[in-house]
Every structure is written in C-alpha cells, then in structure tokens.
Rosetta silent file (secondary structure, phi, psi, omega in degrees, C-alpha in Angstrom):
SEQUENCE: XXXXXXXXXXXXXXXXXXXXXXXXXXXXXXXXXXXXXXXXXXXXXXXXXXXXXXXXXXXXXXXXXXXXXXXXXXXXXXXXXXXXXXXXXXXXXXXXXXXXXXXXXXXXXXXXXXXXXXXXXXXXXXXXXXXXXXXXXXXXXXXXXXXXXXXXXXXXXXXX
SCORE:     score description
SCORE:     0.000 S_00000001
   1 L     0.000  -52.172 -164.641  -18.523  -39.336   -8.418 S_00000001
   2 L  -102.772   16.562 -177.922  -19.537  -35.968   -7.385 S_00000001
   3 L   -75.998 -174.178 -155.300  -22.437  -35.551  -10.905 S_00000001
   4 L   -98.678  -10.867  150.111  -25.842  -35.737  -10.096 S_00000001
   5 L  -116.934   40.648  164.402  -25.959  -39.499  -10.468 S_00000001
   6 L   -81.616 -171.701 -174.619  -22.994  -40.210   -9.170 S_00000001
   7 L   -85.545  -11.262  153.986  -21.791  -42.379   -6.291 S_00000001
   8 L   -55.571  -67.688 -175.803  -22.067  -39.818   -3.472 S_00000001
   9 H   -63.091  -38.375  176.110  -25.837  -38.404   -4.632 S_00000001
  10 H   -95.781    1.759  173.466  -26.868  -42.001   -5.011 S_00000001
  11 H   -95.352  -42.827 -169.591  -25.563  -43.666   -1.461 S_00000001
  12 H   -60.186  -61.156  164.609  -26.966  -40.121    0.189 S_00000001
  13 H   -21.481  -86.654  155.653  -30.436  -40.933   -2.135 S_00000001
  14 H     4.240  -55.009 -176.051  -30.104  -44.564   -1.308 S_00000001
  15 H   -94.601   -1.319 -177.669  -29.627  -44.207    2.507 S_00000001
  16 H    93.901    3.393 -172.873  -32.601  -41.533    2.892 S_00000001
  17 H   -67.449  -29.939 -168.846  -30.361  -38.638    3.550 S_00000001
  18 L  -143.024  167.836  171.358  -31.464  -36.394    0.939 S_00000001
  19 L  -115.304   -8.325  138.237  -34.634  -36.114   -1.352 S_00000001
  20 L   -99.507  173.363  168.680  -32.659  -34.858   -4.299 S_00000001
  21 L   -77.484  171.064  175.403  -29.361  -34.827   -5.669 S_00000001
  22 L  -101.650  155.669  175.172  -27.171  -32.561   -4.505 S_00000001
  23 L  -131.025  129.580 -161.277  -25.325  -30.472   -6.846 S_00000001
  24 L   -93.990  -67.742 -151.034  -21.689  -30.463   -6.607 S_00000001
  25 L   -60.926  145.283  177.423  -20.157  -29.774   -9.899 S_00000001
  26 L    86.864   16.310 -167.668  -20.312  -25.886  -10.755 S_00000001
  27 L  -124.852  164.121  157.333  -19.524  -25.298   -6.850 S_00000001
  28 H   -76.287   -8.434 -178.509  -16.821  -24.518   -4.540 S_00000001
  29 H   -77.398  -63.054 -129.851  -17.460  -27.430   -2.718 S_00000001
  30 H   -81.361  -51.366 -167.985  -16.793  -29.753   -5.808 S_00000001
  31 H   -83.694  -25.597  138.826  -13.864  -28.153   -6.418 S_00000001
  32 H   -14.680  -41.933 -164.586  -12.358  -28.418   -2.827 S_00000001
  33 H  -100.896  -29.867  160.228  -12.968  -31.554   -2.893 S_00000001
  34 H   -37.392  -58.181 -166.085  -11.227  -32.048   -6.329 S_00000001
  35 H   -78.057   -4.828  173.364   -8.402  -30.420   -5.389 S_00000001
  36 H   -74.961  -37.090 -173.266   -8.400  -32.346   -1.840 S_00000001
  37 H   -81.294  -15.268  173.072   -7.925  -35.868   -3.921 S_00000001
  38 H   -74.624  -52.205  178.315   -5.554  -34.102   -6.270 S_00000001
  39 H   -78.442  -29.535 -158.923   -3.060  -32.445   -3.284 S_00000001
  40 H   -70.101  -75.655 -141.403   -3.833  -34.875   -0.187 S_00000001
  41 H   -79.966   -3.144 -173.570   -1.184  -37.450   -1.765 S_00000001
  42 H  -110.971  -24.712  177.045    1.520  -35.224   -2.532 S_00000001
  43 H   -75.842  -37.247 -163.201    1.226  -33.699    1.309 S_00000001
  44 H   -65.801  -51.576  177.917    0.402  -37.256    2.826 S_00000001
  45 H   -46.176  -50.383 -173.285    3.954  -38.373    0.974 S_00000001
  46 H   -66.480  -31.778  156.451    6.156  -35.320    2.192 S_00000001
  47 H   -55.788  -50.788 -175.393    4.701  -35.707    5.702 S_00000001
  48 H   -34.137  -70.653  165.699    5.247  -39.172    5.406 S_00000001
  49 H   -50.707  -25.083  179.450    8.930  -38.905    4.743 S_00000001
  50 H   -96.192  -29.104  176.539    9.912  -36.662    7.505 S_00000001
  51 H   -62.576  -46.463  160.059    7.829  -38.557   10.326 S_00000001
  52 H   -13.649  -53.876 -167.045    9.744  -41.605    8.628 S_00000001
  53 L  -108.667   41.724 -178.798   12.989  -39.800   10.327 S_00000001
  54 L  -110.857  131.731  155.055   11.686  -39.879   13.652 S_00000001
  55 L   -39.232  155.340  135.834   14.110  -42.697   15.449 S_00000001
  56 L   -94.257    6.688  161.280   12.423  -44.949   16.920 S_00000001
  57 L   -63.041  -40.348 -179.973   14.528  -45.258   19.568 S_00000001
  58 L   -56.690  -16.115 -179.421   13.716  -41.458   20.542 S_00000001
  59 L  -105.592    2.604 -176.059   10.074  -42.817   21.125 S_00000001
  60 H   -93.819  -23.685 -178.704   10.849  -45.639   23.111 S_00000001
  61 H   -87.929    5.278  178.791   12.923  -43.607   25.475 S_00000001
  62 H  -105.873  -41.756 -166.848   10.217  -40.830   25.895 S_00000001
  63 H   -64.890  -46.647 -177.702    7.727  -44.073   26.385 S_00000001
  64 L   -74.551   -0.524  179.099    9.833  -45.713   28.986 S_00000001
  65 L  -100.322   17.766  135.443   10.141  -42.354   30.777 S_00000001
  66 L   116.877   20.130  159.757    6.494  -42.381   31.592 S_00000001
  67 L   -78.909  166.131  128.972    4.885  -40.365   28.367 S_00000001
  68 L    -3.740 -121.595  127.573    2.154  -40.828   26.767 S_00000001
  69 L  -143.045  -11.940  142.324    1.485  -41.258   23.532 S_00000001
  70 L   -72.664  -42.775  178.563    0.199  -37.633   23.348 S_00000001
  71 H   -53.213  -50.782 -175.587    3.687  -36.570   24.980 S_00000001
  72 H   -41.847  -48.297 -172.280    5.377  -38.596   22.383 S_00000001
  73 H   -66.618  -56.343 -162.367    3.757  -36.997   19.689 S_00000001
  74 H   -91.499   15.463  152.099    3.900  -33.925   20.458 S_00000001
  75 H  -102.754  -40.646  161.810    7.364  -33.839   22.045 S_00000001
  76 H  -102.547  -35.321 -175.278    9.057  -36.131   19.864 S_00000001
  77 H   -85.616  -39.249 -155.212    7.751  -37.155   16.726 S_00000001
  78 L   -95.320  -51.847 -160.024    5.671  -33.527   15.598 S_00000001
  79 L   -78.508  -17.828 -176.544    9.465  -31.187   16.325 S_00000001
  80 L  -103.539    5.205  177.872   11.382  -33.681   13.899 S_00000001
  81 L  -113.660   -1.949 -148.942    8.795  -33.982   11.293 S_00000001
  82 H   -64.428  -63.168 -165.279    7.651  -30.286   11.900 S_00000001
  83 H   -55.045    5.052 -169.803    9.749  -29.422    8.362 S_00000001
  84 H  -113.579  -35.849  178.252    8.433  -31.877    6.327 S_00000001
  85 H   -96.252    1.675  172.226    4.831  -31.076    6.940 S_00000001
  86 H   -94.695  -21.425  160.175    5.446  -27.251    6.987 S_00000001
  87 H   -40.413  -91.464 -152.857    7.220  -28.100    3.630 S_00000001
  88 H   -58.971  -62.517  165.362    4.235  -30.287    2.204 S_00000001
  89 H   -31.210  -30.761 -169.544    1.537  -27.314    3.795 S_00000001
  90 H  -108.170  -25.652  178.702    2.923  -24.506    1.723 S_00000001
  91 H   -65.436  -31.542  162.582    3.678  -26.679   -1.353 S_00000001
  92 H   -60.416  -32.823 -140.491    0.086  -27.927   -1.476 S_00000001
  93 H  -103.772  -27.074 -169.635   -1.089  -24.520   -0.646 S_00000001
  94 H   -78.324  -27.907 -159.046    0.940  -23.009   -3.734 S_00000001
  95 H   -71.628  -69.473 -176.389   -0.030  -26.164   -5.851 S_00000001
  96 L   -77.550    6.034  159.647   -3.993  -25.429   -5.260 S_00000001
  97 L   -90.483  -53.912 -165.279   -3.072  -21.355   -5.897 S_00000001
  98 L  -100.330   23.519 -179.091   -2.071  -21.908   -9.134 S_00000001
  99 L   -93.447  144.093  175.713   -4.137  -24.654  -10.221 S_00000001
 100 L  -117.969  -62.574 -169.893   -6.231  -23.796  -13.135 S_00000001
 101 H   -63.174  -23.006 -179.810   -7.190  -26.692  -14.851 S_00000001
 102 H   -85.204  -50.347 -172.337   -9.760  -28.469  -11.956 S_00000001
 103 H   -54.623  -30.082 -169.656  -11.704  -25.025  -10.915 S_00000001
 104 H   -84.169  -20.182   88.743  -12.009  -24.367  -14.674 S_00000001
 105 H     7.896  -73.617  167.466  -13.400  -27.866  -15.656 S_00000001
 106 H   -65.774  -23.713 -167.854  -15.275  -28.409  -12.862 S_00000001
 107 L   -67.918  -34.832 -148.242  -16.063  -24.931  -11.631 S_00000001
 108 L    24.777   68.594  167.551  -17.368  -24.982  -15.613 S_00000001
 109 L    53.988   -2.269  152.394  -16.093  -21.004  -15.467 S_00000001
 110 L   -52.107  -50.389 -171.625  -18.776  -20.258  -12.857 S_00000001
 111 L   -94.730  115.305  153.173  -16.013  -20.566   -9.635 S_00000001
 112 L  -109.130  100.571 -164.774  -13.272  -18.136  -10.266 S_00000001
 113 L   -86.367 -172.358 -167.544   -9.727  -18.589   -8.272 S_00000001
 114 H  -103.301   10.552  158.548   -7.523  -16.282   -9.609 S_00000001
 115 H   -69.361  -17.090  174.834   -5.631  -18.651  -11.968 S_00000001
 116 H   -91.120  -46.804  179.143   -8.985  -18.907  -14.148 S_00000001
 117 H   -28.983  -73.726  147.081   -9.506  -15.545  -13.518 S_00000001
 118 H     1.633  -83.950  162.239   -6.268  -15.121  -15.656 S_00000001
 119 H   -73.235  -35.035  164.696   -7.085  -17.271  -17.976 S_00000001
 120 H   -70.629  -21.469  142.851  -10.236  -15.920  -18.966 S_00000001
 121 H   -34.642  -52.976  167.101   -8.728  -12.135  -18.863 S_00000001
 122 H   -84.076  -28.444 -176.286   -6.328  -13.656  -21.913 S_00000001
 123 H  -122.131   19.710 -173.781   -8.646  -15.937  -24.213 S_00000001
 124 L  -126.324  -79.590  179.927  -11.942  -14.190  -23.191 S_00000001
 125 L   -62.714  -37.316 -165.573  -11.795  -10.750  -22.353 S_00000001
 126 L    38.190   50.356  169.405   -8.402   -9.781  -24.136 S_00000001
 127 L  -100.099   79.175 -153.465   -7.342   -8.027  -21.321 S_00000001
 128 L   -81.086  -46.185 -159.979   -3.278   -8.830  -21.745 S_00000001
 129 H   -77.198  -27.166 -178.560   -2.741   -5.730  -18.970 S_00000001
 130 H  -112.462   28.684  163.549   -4.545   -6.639  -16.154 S_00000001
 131 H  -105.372  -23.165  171.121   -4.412  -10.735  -16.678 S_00000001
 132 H   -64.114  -66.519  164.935   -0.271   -9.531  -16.510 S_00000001
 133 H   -20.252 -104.353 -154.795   -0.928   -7.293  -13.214 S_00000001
 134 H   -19.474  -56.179 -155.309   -2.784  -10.776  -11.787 S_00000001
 135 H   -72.295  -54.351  171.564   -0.217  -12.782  -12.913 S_00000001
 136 H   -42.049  -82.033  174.439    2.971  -10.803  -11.429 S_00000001
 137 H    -7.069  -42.904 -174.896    0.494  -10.488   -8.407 S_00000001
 138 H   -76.778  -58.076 -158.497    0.328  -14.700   -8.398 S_00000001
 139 H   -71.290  -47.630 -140.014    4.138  -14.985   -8.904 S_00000001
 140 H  -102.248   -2.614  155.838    5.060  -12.246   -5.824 S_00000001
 141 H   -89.134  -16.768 -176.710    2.693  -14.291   -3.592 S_00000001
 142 H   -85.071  -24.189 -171.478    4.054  -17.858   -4.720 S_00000001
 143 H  -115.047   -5.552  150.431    7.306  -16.385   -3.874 S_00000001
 144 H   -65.468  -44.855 -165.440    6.472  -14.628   -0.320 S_00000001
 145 H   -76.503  -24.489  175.502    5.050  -18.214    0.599 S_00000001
 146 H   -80.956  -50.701 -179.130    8.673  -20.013   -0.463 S_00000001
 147 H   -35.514  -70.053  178.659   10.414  -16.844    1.513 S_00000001
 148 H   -97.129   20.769  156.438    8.629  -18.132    4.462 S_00000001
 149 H   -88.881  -35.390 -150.442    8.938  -21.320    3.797 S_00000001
 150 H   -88.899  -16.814 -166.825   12.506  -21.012    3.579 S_00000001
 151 H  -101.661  -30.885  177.615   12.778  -18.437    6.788 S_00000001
 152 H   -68.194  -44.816 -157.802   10.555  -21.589    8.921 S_00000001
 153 H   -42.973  -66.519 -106.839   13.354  -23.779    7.407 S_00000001
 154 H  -108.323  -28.325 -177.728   15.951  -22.073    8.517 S_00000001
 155 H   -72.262  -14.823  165.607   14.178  -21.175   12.499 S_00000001
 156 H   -40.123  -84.652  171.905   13.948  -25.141   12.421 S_00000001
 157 H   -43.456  -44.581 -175.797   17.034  -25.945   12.039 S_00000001
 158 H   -34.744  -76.089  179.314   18.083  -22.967   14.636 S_00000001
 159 L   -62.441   13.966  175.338   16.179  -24.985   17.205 S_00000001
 160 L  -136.417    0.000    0.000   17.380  -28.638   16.480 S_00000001
C-alpha cells in the first residue's frame, strides 16, 4: 500500500496528482500512518464502549428541552464517555511509545523512536548501559502517563 507501486502512489499517479511516486516507506510519515491503522481500532473500540453508556434517554430529554445536537454532544454524551476516550488516548499513546516492531520494519532503521533506539543500543552498538538508562527512562514515562491516567479517572468520577 504505501511502496512505490503501491495503491496510494498509483491512484495519486493515476489521477494526475503527482509525477512520481512518492516515497513513504523509510519515513515518518509511513510510519504514522502504520501505526494509525495499527492503534485507530483499539481507541475506536474503547471510545466506542463508553459512548455505548450514554442513555439514551439522557439525549432525548436534552433534545426535547430545545438542544441541539451540538448541546447534546457536548453536554451529554462527551462528560459520560469523557473516561473511556481519555482511557483509549493514553493507552494508544503508550501503545505507539513502545512500539518497536513497525518504526523498525518500516522506518528500515532510518526513523528512530526511542524503542528502536533501544534496540539498536543492545544488538548493534552493545551499549547494555545507556539502552538500560533509555529503557528505565521509557518505563518512568509509561508509568507517569497511567498516574495521570488514573488521577483523570479519579477527577471524573469526583464530578459525576
């Protein structure tokens, strides 16, 4: 899909958009967009589920009482789903920090996040002190982002 005859570079070809391919793979764009079709479905479900536990009575009674369907949303349906998509937001966000395996495949060790970074620090470099530093470094940020996920949880709840 994203290669230099793939099906993006040939409908862009195709339609007159471009006069070459474009080249995705060995980019940050490529991998962005990897990691959007990899993450999107695990966010769209956890959103999913919490809008899912919106009544629907609660929108019919803000509709007969003369909102909108912007008022709805963003009075009724967005404060009871807010935990499910601040949930799904940091779990994606932790998901594509510690992913390794698409930037290094696609990136092909050009694009460094700092989970390849890592890994090439241990089977490349054989630099076991600072790919440990990185790594602690990885873990005490994966677990500041559950700290405030768990500190939104709990101001959430406060308010409902």
């Amino acid at each position: 899909v994203l290669g230099p005859k793939g099906f993006i570079n040939a409908l862009a070809l195709d339609t007159g958009s471009i006069d070459r391919p474009l080249r995705v793979l060995g980019t940050e764009v490529g991998i962005v967009i990897a990691l959007v079709q990899e993450l999107l479905p695990v966010f769209v479900i956890m959103a999913a589920s919490s809008i899912q536990a919106v009544e629907r009575s609660q929108e019919e009674a803000a509709a007969i009482s003369g909102a909108n369907w912007f008022a709805i949303f963003r009075r009724v349906i967005l404060p009871v789903s807010a935990p499910g998509i601040v949930t799904g937001s940091v779990l994606v966000f932790l998901m594509a920090l510690s992913s390794f395996v698409v930037p290094e495949f696609l990136g092909s060790g050009r694009v460094l996040t700092l989970a390849t970074l890592i890994r090439q620090l241990i089977s490349k470099v054989v630099n076991y002190p600072f790919a440990a530093a990185l790594s602690v470094l990885l873990v005490l940020v994966i677990f500041m982002m559950l700290g405030v996920l768990t500190f939104g949880a709990r101001l959430v709840r406060r308010k409902s």
